[in-house]
BALO-197209 format. One record per residue: residue number from 1; residue in three letters; x, y, z of N, C-alpha, C in turn. Coordinates in steps of 0.05 Angstrom, whole numbers, plus 5000, padded with zeros to 4 digits. Each point is the difference from the previous one (the first is absolute). Layout:
% BALO-197209
NUM:Ala:X:Y:Z:X:Y:Z:X:Y:Z
...
% end
This chain:
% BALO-197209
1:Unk:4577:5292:5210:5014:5001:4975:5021:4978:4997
2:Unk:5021:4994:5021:5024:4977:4996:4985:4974:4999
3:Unk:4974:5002:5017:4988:4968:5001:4981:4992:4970
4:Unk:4998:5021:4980:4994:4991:4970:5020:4989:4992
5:Unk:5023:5016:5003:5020:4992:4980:5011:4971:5013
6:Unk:4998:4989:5018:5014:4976:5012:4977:4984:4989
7:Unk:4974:5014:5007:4980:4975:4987:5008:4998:4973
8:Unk:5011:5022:4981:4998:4993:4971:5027:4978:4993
9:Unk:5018:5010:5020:5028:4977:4997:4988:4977:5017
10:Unk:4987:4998:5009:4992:4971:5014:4983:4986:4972
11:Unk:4986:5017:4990:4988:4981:4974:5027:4994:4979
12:Unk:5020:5009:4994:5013:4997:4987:5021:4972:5018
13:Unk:4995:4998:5020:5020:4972:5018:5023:5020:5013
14:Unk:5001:5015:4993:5027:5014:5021:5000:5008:5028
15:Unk:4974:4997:5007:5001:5012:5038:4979:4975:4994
16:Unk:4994:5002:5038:4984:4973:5007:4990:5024:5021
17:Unk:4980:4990:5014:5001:5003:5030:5024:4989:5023
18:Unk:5003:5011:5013:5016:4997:5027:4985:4980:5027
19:Unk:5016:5000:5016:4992:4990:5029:4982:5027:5002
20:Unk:4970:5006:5017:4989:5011:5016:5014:5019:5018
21:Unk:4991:5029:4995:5008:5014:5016:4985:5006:5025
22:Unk:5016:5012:5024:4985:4995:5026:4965:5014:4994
23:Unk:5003:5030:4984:4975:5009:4991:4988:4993:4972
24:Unk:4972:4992:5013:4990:4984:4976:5001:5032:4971
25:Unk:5008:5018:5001:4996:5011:4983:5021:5009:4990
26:Unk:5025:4988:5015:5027:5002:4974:4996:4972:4992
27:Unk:5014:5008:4965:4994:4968:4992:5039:5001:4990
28:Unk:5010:4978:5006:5024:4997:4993:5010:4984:4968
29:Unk:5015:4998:4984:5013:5002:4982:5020:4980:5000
30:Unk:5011:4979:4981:5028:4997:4998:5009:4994:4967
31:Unk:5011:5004:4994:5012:4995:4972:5002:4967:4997
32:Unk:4985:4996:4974:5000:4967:4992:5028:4996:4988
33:Unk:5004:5018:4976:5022:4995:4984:5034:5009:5022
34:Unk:5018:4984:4985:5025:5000:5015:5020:5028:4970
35:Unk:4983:4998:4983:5006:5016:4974:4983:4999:4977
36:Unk:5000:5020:4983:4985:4992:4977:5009:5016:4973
37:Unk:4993:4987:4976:5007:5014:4981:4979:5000:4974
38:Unk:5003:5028:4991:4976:5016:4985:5007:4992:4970
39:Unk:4991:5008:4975:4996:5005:4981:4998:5026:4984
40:Unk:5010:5011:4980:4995:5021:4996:4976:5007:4983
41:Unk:4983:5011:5007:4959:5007:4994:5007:5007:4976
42:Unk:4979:4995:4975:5004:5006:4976:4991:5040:5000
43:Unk:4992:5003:5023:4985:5033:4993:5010:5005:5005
44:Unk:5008:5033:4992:5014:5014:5009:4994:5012:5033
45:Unk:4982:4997:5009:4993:5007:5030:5007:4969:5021
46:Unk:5006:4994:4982:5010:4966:5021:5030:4998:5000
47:Unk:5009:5020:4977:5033:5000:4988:5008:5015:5023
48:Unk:4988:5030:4997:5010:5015:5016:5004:4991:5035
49:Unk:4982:4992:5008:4993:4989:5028:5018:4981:5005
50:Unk:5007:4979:4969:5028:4976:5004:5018:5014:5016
51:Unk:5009:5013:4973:5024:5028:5011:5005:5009:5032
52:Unk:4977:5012:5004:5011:5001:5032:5008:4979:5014
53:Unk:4974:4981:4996:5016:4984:5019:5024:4992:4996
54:Unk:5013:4990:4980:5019:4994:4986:5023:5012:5017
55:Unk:5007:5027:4995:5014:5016:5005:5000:5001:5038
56:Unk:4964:4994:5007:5007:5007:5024:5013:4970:5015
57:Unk:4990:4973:4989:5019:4979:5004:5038:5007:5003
58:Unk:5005:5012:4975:5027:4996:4994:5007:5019:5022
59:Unk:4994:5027:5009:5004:5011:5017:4997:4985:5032
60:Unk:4995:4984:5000:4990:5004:5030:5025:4966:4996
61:Unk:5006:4979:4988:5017:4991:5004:5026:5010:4990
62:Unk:5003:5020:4995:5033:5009:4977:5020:4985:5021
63:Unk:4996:5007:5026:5031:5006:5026:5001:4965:5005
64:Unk:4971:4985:4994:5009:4977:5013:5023:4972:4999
65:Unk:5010:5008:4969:5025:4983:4999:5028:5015:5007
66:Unk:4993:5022:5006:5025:5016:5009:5003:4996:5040
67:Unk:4972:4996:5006:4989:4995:5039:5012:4982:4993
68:Unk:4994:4976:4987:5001:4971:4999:5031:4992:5014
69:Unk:5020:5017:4976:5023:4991:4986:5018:5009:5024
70:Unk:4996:5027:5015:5018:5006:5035:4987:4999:5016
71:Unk:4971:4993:5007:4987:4995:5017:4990:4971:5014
72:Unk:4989:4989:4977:4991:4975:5009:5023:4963:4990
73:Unk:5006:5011:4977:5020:4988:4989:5022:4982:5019
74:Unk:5016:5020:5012:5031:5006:5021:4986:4975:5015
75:Unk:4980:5000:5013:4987:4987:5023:4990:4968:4993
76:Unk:4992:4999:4977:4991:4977:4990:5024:4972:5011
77:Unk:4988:4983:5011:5010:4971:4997:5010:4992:4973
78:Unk:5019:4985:4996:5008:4991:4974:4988:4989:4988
79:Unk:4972:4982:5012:4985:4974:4994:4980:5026:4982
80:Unk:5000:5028:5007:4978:5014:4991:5015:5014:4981
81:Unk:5019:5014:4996:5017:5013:4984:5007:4989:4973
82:Unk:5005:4968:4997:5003:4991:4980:4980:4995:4984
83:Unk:4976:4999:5001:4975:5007:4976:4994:5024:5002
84:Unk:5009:5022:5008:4995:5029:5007:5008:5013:4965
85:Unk:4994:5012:5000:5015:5015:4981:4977:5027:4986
86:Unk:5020:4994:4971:4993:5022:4972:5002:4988:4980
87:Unk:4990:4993:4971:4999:4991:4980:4988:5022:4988
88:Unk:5012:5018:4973:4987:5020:4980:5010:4978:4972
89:Unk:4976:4996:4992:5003:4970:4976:4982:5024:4975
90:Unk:5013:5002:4985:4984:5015:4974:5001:4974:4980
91:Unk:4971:4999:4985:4998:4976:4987:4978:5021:4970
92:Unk:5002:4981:4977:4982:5015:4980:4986:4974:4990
93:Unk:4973:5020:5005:4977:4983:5003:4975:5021:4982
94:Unk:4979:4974:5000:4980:5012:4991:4982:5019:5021
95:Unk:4975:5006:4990:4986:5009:5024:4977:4982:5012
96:Unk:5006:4974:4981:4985:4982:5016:5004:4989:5021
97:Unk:5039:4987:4988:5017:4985:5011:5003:5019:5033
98:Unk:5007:5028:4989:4996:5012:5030:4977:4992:5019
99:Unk:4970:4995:4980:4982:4996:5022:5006:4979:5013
100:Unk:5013:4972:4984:4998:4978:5010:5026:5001:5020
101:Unk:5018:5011:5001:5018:5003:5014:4990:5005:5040
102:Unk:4984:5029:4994:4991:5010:5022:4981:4974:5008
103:Unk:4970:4988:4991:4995:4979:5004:5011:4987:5017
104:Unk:5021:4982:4987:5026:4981:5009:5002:5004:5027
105:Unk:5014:5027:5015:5006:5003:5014:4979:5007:5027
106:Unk:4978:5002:4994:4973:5016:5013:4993:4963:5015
107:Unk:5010:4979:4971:4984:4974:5006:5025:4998:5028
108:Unk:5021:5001:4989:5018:4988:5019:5005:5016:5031
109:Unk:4985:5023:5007:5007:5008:5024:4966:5003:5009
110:Unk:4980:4990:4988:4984:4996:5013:4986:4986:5022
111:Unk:5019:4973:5007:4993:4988:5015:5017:5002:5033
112:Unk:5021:5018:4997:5007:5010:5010:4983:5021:5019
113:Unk:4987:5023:4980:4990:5023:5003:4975:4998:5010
114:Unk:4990:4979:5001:4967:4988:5012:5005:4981:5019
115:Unk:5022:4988:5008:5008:4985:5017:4980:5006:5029
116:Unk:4993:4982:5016:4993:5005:5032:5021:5001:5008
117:Unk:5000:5018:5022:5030:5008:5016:4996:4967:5013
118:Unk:4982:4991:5003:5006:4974:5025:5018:4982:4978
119:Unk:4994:4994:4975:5026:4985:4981:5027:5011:4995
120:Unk:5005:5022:5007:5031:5002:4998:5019:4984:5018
121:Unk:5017:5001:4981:5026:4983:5015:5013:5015:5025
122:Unk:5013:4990:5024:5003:5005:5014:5033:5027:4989
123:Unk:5003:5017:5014:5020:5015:4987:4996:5021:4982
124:Unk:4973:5003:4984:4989:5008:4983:4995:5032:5007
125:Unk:5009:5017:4983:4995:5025:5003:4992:5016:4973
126:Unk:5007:5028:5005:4977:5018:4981:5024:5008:4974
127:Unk:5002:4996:4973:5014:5009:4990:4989:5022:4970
128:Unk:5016:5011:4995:4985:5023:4981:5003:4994:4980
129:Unk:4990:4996:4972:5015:4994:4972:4975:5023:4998
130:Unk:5038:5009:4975:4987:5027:4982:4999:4989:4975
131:Unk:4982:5001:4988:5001:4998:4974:4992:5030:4981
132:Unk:5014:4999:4982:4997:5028:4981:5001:4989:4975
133:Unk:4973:5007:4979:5005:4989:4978:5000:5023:4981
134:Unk:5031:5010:4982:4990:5024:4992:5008:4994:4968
135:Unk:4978:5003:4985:5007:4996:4962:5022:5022:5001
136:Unk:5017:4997:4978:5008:5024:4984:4986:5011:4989
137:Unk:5006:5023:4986:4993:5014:4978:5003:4991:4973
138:Unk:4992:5010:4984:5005:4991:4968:5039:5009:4995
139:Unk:4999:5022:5018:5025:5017:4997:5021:4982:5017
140:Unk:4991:4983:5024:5024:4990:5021:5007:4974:4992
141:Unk:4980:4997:4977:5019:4969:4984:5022:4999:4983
142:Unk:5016:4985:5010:5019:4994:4990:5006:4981:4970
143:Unk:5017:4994:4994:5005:4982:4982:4996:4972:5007
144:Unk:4992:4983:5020:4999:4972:5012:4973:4997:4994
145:Unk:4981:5022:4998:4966:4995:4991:4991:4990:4967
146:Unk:5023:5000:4984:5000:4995:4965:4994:4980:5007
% end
């Protein structure tokens, strides 16, 4: 049963095969993507399924800028601390401009994100960017949208 579903995420590019396991009849697994981000399905059975995950994303990172901020933060080198941060930027836009926005940023940390570990710079470590893109409502606009 788990080895369909890895075959069906392997057709989609998200798992690969692994190194060989000692028995030829485990087959091993590793994740291609370093992250990824969805779209919301025009059906309502693709909406609903967004939703979870959605929710189960936001759940499963909520604590990590709070770990970050007394945990890993305190410890950081200065050379690492000073591009560290938080930026909450609210901007009013279209829903195109949003697409081209997300775009933008997908172009610019892609080469990064596909990188061979043998080309990183020496010093080079793992860092987390959260991104959250959340519209308002018709109701949470303000007067700056006229």
């Amino acid at each position: 049963m788990t080895s369909w579903h890895l075959r069906h995420l392997a057709g989609f590019g998200l798992v690969r095969d692994a190194e060989a396991g000692t028995d030829r009849r485990e087959r091993r697994w590793e994740a291609v993507a370093r992250g990824f981000r969805f779209e919301m399905p025009e059906d309502d059975e693709g909406q609903s399924a967004a939703r979870v995950l959605s929710r189960e994303m936001f759940a499963r990172s909520a604590d990590l800028p709070q770990r970050w901020v007394t945990e890993t933060e305190p410890g950081l080198e200065p050379v690492w601390r000073k591009p560290a941060g938080l930026a909450n930027t609210r901007v009013v836009v279209s829903p195109e401009e949003l697409a081209a926005i997300e775009d933008a940023i997908e172009s610019v940390l892609a080469p990064y994100v596909t990188r061979d570990p043998a080309q990183r710079p020496s010093g080079s470590r793992g860092v987390r960017l959260l991104r959250y893109v959340l519209p308002e409502t018709a109701e949470e606009r303000t007067e700056d949208t006229a």
